[in-house]
DOGU-885389 format. One record per atom (N, C-alpha, C): x, y, z negated; atom name; chain; residue in three letters. Coordinates in steps of 0.02 Angstrom, whole numbers. Example, Ala and Ser with C-alpha at 12.3 -4.5 7.8 and 13.67 -1.06 7.14 Angstrom:
residues 2
<<660, -284, -390>, N, A, ALA>
<<615, -225, -390>, CA, A, ALA>
<<660, -165, -390>, C, A, ALA>
<<642, -112, -354>, N, A, SER>
<<684, -53, -357>, CA, A, SER>
<<645, 2, -394>, C, A, SER>
end
This chain:
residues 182
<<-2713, -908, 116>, N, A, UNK>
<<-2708, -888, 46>, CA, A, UNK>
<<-2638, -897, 20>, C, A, UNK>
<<-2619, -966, 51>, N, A, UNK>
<<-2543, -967, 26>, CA, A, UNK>
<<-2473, -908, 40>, C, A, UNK>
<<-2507, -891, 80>, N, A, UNK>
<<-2443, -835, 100>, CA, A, UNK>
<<-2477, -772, 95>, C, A, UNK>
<<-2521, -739, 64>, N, A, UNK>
<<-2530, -668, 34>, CA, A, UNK>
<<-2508, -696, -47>, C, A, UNK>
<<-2515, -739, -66>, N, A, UNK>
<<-2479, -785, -143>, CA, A, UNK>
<<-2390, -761, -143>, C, A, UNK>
<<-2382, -770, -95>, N, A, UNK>
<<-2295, -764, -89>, CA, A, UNK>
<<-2282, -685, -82>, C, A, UNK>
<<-2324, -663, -16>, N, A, UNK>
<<-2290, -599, -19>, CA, A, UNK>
<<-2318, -550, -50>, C, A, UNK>
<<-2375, -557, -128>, N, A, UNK>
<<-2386, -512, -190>, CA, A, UNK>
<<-2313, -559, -230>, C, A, UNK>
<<-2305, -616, -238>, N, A, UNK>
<<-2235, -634, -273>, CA, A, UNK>
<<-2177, -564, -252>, C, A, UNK>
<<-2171, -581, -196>, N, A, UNK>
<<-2096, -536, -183>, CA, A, UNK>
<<-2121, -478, -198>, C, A, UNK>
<<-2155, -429, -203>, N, A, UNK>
<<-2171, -361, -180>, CA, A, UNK>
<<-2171, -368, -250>, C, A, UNK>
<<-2198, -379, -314>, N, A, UNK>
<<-2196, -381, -378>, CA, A, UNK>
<<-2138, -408, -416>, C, A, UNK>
<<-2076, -426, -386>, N, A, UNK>
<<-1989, -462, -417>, CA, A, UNK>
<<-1970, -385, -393>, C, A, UNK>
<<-1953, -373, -456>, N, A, UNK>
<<-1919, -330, -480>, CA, A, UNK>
<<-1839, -322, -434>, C, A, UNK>
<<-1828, -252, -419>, N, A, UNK>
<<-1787, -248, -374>, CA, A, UNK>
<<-1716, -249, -414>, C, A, UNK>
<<-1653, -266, -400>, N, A, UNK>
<<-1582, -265, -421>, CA, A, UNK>
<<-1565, -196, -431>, C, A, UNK>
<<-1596, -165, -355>, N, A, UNK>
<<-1558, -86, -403>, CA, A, UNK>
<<-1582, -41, -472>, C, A, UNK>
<<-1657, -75, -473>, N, A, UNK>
<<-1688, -29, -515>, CA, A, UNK>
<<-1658, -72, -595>, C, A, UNK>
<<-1640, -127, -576>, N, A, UNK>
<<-1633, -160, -652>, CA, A, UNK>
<<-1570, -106, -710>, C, A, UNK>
<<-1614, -117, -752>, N, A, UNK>
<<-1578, -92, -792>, CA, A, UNK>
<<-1484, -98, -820>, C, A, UNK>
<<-1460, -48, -840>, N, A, UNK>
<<-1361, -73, -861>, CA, A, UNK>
<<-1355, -76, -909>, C, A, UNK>
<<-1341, -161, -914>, N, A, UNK>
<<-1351, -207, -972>, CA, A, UNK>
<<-1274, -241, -991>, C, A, UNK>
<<-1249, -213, -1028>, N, A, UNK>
<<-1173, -222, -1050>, CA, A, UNK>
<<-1160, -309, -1054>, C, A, UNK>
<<-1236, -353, -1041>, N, A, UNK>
<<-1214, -433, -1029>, CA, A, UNK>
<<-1190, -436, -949>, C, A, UNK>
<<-1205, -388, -907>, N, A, UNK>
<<-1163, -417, -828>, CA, A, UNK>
<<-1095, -384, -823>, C, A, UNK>
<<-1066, -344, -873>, N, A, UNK>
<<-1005, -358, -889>, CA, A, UNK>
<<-951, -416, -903>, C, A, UNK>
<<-907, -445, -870>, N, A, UNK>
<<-884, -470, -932>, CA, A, UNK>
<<-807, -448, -934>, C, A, UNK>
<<-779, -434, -1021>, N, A, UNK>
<<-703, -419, -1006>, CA, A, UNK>
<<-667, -479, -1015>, C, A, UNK>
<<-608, -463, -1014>, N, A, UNK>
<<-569, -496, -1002>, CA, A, UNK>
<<-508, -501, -1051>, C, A, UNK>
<<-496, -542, -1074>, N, A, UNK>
<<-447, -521, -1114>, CA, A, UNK>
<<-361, -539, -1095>, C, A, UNK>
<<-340, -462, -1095>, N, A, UNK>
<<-282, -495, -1071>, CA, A, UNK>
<<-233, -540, -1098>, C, A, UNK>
<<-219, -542, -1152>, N, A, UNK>
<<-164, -606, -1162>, CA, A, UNK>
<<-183, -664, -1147>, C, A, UNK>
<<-238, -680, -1153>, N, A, UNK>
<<-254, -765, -1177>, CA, A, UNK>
<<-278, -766, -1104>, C, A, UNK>
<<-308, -714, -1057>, N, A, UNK>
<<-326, -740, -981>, CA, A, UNK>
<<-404, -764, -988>, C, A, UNK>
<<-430, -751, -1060>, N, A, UNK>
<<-486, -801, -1038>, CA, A, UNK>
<<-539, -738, -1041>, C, A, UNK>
<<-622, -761, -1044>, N, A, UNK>
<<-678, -715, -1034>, CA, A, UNK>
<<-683, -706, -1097>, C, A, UNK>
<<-704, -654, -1140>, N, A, UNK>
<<-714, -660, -1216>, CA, A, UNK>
<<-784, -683, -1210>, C, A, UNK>
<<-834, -657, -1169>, N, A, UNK>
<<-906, -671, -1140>, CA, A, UNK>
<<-915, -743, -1147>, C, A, UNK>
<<-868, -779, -1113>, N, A, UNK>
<<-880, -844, -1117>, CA, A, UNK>
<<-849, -883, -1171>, C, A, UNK>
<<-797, -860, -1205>, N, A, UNK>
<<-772, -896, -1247>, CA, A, UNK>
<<-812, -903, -1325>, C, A, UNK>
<<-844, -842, -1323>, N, A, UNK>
<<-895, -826, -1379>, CA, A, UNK>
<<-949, -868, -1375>, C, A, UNK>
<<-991, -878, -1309>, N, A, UNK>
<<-1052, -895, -1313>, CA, A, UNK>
<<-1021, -985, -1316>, C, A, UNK>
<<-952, -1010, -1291>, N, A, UNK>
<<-940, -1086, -1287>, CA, A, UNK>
<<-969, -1109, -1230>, C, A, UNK>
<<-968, -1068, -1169>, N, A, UNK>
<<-977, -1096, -1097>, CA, A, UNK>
<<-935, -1106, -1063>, C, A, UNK>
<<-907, -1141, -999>, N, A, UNK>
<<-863, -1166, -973>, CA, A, UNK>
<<-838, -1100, -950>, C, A, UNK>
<<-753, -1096, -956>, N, A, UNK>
<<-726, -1042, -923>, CA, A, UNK>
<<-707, -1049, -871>, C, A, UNK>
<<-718, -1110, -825>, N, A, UNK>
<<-715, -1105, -747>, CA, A, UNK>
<<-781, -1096, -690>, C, A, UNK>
<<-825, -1065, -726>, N, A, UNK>
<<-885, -1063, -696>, CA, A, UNK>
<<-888, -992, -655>, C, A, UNK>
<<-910, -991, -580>, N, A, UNK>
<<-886, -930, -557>, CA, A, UNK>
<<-927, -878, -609>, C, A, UNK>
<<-916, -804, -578>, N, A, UNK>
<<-957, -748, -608>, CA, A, UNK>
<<-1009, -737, -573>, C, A, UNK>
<<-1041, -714, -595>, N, A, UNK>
<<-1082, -662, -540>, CA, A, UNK>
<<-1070, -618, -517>, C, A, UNK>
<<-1085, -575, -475>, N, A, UNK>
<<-1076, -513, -440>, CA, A, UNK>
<<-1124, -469, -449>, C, A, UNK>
<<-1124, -412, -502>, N, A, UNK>
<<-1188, -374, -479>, CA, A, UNK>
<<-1214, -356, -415>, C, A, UNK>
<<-1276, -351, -417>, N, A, UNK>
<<-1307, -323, -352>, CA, A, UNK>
<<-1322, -232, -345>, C, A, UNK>
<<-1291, -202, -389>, N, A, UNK>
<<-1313, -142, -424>, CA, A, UNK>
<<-1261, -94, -374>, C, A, UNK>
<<-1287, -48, -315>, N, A, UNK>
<<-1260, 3, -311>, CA, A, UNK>
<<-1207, 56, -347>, C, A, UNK>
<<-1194, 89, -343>, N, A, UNK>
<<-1147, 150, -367>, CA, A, UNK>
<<-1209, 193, -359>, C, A, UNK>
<<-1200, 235, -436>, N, A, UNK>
<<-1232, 270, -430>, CA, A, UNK>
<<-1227, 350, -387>, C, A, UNK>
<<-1169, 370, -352>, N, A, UNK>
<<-1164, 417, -324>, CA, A, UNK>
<<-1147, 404, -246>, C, A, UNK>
<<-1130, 334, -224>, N, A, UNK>
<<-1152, 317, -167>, CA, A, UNK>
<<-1187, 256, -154>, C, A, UNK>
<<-1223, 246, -80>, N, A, UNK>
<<-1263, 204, -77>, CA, A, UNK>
<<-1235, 158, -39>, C, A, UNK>
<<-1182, 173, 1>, N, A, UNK>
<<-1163, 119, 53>, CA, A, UNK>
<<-1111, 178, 82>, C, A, UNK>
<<-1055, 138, 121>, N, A, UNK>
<<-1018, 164, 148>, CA, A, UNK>
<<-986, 108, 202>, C, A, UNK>
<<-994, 131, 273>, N, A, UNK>
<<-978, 113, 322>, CA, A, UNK>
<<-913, 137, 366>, C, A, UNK>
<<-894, 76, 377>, N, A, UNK>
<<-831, 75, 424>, CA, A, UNK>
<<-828, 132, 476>, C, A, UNK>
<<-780, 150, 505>, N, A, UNK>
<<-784, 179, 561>, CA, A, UNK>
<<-777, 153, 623>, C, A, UNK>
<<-846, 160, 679>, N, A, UNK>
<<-827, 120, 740>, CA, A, UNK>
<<-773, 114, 769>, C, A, UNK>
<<-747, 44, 781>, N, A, UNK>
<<-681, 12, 785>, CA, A, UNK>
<<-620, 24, 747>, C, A, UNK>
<<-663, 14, 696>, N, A, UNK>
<<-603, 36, 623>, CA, A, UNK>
<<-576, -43, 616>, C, A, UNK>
<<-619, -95, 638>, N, A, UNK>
<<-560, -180, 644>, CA, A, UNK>
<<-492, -175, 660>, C, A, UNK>
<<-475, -235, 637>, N, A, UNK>
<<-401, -252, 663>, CA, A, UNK>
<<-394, -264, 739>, C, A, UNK>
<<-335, -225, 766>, N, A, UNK>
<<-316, -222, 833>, CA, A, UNK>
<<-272, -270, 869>, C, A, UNK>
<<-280, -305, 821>, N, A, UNK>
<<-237, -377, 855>, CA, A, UNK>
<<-263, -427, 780>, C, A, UNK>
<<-271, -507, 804>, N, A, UNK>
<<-293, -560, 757>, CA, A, UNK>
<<-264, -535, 663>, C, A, UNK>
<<-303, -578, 633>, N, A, UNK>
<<-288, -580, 543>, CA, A, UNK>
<<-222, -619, 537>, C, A, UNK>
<<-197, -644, 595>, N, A, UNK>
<<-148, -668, 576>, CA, A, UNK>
<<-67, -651, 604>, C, A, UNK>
<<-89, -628, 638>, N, A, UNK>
<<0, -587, 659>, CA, A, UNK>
<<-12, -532, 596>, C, A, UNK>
<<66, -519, 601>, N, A, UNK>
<<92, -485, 578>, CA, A, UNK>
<<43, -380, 560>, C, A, UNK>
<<100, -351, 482>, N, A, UNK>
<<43, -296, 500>, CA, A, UNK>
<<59, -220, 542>, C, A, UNK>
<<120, -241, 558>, N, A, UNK>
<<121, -195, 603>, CA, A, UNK>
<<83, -188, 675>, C, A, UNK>
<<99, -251, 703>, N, A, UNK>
<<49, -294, 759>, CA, A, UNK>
<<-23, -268, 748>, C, A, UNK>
<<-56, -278, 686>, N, A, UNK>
<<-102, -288, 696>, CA, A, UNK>
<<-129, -210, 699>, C, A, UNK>
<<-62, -151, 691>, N, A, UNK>
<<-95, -76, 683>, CA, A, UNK>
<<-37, -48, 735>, C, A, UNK>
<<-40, -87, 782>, N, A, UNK>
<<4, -45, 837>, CA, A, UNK>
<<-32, 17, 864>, C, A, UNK>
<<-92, 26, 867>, N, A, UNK>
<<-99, 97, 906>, CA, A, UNK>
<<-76, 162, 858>, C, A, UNK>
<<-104, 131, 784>, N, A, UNK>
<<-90, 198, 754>, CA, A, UNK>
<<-19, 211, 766>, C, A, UNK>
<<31, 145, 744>, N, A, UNK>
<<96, 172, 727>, CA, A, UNK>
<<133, 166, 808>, C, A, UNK>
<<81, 180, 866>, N, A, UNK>
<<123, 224, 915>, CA, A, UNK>
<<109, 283, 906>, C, A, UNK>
<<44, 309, 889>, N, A, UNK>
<<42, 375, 897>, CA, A, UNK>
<<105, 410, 834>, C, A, UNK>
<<89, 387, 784>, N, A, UNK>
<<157, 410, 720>, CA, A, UNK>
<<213, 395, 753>, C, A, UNK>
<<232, 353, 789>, N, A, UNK>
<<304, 358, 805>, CA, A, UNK>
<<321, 400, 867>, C, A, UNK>
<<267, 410, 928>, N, A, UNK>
<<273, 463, 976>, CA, A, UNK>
<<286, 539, 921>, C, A, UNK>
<<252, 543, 880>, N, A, UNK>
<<233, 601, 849>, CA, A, UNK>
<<294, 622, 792>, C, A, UNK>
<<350, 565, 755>, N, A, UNK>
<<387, 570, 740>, CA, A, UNK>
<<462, 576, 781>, C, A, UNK>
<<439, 571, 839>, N, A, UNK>
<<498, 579, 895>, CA, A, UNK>
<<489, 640, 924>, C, A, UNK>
<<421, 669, 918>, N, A, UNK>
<<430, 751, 937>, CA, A, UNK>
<<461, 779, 867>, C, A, UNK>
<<446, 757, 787>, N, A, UNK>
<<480, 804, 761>, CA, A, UNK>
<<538, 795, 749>, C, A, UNK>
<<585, 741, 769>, N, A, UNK>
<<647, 717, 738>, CA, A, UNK>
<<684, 766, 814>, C, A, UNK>
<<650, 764, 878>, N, A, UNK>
<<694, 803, 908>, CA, A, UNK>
<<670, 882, 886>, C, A, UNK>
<<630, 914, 867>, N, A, UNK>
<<623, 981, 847>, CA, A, UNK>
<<654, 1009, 803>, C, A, UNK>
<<667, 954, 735>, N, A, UNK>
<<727, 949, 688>, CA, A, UNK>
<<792, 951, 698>, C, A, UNK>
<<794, 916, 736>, N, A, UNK>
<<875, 905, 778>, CA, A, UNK>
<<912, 956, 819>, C, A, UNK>
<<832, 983, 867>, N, A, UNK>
<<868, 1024, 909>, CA, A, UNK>
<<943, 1010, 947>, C, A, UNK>
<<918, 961, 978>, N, A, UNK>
<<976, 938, 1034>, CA, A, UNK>
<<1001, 949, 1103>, C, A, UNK>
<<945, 1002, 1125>, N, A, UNK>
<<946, 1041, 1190>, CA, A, UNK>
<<924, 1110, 1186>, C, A, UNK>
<<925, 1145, 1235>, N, A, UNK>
<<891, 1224, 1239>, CA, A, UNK>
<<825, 1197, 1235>, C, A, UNK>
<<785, 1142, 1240>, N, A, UNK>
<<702, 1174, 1255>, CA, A, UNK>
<<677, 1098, 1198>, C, A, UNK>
<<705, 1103, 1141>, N, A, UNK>
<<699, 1041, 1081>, CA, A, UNK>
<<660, 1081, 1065>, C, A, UNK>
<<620, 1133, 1057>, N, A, UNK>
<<561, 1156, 1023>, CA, A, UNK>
<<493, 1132, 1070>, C, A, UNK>
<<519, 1136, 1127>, N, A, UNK>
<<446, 1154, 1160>, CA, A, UNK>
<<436, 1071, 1216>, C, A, UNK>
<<505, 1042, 1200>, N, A, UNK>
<<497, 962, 1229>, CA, A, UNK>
<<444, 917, 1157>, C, A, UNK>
<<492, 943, 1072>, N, A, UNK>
<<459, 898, 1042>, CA, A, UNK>
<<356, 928, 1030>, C, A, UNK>
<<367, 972, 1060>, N, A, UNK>
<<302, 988, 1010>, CA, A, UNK>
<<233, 980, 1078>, C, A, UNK>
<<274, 956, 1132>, N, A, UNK>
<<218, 928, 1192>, CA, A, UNK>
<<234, 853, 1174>, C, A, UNK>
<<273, 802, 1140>, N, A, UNK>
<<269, 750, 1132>, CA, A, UNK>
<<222, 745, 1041>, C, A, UNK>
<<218, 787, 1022>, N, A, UNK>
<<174, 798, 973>, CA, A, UNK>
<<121, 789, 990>, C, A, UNK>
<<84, 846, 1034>, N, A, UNK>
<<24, 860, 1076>, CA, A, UNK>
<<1, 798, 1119>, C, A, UNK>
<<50, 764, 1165>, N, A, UNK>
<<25, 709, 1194>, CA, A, UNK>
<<15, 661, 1126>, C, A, UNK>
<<50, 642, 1084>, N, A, UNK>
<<47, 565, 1040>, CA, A, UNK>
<<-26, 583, 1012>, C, A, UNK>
<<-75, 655, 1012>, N, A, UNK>
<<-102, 636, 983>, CA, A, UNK>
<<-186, 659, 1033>, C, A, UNK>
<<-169, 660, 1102>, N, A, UNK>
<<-200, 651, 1161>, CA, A, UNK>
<<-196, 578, 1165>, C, A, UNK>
<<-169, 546, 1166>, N, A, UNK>
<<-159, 479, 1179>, CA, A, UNK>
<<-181, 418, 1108>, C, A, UNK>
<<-203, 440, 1077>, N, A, UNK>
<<-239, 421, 995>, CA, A, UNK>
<<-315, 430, 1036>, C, A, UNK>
<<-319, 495, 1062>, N, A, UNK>
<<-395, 490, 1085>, CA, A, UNK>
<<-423, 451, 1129>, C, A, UNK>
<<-359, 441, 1171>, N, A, UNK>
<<-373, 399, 1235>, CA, A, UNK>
<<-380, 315, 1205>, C, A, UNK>
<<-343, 314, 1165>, N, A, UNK>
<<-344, 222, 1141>, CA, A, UNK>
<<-401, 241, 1099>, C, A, UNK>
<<-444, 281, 1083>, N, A, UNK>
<<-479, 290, 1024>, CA, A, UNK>
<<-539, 278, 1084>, C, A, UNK>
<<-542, 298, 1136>, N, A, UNK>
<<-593, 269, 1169>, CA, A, UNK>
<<-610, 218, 1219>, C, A, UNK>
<<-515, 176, 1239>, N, A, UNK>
<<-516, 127, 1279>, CA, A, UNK>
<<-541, 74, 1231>, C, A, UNK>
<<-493, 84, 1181>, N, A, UNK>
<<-518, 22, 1142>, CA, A, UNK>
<<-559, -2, 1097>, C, A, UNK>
<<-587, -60, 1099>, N, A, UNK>
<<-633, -65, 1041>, CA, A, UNK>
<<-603, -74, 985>, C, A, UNK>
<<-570, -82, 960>, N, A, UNK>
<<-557, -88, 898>, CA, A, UNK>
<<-471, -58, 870>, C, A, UNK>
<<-462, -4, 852>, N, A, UNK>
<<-384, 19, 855>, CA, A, UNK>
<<-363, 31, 761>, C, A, UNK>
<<-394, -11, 735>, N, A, UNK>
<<-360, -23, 657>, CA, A, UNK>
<<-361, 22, 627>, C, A, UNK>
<<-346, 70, 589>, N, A, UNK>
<<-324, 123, 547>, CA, A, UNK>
<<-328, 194, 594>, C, A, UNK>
<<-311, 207, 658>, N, A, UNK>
<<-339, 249, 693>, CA, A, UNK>
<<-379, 280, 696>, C, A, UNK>
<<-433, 215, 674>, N, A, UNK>
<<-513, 242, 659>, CA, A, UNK>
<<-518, 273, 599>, C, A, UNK>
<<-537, 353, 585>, N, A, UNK>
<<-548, 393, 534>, CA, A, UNK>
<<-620, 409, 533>, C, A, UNK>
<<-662, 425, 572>, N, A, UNK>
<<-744, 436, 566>, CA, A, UNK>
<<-757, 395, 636>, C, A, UNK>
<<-805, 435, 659>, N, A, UNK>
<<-846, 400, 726>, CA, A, UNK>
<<-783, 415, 768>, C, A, UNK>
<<-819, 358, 837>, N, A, UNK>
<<-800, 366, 887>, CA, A, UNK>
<<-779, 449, 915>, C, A, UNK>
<<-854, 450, 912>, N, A, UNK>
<<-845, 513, 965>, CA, A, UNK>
<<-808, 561, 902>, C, A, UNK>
<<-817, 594, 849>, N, A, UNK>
<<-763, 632, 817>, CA, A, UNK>
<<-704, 623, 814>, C, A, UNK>
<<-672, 567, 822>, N, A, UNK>
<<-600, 559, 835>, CA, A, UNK>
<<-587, 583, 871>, C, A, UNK>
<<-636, 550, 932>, N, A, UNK>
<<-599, 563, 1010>, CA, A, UNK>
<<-577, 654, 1021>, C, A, UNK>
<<-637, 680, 974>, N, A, UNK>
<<-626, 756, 1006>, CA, A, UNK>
<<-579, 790, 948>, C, A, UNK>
<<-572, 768, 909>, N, A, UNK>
<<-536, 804, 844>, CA, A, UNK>
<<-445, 796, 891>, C, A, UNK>
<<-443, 729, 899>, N, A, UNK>
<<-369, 698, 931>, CA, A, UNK>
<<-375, 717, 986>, C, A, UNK>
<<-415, 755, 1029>, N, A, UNK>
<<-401, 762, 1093>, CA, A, UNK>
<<-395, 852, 1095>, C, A, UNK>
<<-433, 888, 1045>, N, A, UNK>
<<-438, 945, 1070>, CA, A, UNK>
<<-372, 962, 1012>, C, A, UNK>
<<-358, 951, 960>, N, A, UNK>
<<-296, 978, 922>, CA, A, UNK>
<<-221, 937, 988>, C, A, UNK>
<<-250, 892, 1013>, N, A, UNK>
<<-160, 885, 1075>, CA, A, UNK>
<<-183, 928, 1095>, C, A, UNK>
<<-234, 963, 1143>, N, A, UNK>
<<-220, 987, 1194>, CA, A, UNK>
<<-203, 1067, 1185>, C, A, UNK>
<<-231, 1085, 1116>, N, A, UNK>
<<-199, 1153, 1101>, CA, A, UNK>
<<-128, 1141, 1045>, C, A, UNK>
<<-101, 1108, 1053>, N, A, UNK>
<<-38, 1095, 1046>, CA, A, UNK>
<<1, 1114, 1092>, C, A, UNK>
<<-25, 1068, 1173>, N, A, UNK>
<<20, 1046, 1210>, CA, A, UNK>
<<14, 1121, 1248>, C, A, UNK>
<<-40, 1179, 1240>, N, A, UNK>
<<-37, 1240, 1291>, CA, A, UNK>
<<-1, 1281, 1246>, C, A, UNK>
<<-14, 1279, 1176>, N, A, UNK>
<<33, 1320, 1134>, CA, A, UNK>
<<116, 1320, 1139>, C, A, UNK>
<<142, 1258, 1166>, N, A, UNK>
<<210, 1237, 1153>, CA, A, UNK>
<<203, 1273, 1243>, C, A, UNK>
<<170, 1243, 1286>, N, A, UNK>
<<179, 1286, 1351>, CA, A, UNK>
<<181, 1373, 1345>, C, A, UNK>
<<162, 1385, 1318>, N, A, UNK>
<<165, 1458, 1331>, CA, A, UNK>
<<184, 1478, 1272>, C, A, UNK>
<<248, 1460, 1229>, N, A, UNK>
<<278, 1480, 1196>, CA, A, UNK>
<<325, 1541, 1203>, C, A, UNK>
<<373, 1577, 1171>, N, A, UNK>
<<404, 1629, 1204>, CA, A, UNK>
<<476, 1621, 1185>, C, A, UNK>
<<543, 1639, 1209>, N, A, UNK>
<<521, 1671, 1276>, CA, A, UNK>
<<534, 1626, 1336>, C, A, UNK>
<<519, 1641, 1396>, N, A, UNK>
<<515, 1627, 1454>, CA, A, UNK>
<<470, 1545, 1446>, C, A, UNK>
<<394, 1557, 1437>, N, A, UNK>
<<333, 1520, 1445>, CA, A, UNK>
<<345, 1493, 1495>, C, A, UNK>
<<331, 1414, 1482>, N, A, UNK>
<<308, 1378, 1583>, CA, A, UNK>
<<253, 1377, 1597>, C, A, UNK>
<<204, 1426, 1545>, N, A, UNK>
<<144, 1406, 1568>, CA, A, UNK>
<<98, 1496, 1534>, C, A, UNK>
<<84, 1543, 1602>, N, A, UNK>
<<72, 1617, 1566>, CA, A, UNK>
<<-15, 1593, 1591>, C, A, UNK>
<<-53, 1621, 1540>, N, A, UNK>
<<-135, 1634, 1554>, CA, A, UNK>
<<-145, 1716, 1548>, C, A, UNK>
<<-171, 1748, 1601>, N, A, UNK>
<<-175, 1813, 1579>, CA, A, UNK>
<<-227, 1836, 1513>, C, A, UNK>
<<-275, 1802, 1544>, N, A, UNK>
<<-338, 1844, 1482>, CA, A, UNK>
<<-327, 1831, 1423>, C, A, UNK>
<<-255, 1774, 1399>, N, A, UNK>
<<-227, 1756, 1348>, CA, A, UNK>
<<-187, 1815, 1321>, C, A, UNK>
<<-158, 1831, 1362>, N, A, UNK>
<<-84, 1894, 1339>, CA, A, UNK>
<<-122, 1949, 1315>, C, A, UNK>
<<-185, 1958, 1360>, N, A, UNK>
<<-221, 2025, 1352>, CA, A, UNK>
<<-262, 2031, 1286>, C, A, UNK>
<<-284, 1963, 1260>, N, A, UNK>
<<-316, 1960, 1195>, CA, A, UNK>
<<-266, 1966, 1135>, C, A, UNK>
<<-197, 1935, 1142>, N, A, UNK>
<<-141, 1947, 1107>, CA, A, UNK>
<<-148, 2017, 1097>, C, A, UNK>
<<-124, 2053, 1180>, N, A, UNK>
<<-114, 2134, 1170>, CA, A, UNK>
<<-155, 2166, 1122>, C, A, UNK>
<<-222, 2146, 1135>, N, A, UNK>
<<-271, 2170, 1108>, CA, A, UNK>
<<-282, 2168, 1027>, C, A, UNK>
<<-267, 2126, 1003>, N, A, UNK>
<<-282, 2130, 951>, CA, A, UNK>
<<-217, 2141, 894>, C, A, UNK>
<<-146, 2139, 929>, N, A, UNK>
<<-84, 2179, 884>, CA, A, UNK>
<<-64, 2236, 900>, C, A, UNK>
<<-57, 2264, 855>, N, A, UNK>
<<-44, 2340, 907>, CA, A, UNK>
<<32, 2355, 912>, C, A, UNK>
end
């Protein structure tokens, strides 16, 4: 008897989200004086913690991390350390455009824009060696992996078979070109 007693209790306590928005789980703040006006009005101690509503957003319900969206090295090094994968792929990826910018050889178009294509083949690859790659992580696993793997790899065939004189010719490629400019 004692425990159908308890669990009509819980099933009948009123849930947090449904509670009504009641301008008392507010409280402001006032800025000059630093103190609660909430509390200073009613004459309750102003070092008493707050509460936290338990009350959702009303236009979302929850929002979750992205797998291995953690820190990639401890909370306590440093924050570059702790987001080295991303800021290799940005710095591979800023070294294809600083030489495409530069143009420092005959083939600075088509060297930086396969170091483009790889930095961000290689985002996919740490996006699935590792468990946890910091800021890297933008949605799921598996959507990273293929978003970062299939935009390098038509990077890296685009910059190959650039023109003129391609290191890399596909026929049924040229012929769909032909085909469709006249």
């Amino acid at each position: 008897m004692k425990q159908t007693d308890t669990t009509q209790a819980v099933l009948d306590a009123p849930d947090p989200v449904d509670a009504p928005d009641a301008a008392s789980d507010e409280v402001k703040t006032d800025s000059a004086a630093g103190t609660d006006s909430a509390d200073s009005a009613a004459g309750t101690d102003v070092g008493a913690p707050e509460e936290t509503s338990q009350r959702f957003s009303a236009v979302t319900r929850d929002t979750a991390r992205p797998e291995g969206g953690g820190r990639a090295a401890p909370g306590d090094a440093a924050a570059p350390v702790r987001q080295w994968p991303l800021l290799s792929v940005l710095g591979t990826t800023g070294l294809g455009l600083l030489i495409v910018g530069l143009h420092p050889f005959a083939e600075a178009f088509r060297i930086g824009t396969i170091l483009i294509g790889l930095a961000l083949i290689g985002g996919a690859v740490l996006r699935r060696v590792l468990p946890s790659v910091g800021m890297l992580a933008v949605r799921s696993r598996f959507t990273d992996m293929v978003t970062y793997g299939l935009l390098g790899v038509v990077i890296v065939m685009l910059s190959l078979m650039t023109q003129p004189k391609p290191w890399l010719e596909i026929p049924f490629l040229e012929d769909i070109v032909h085909s469709t400019v006249p």
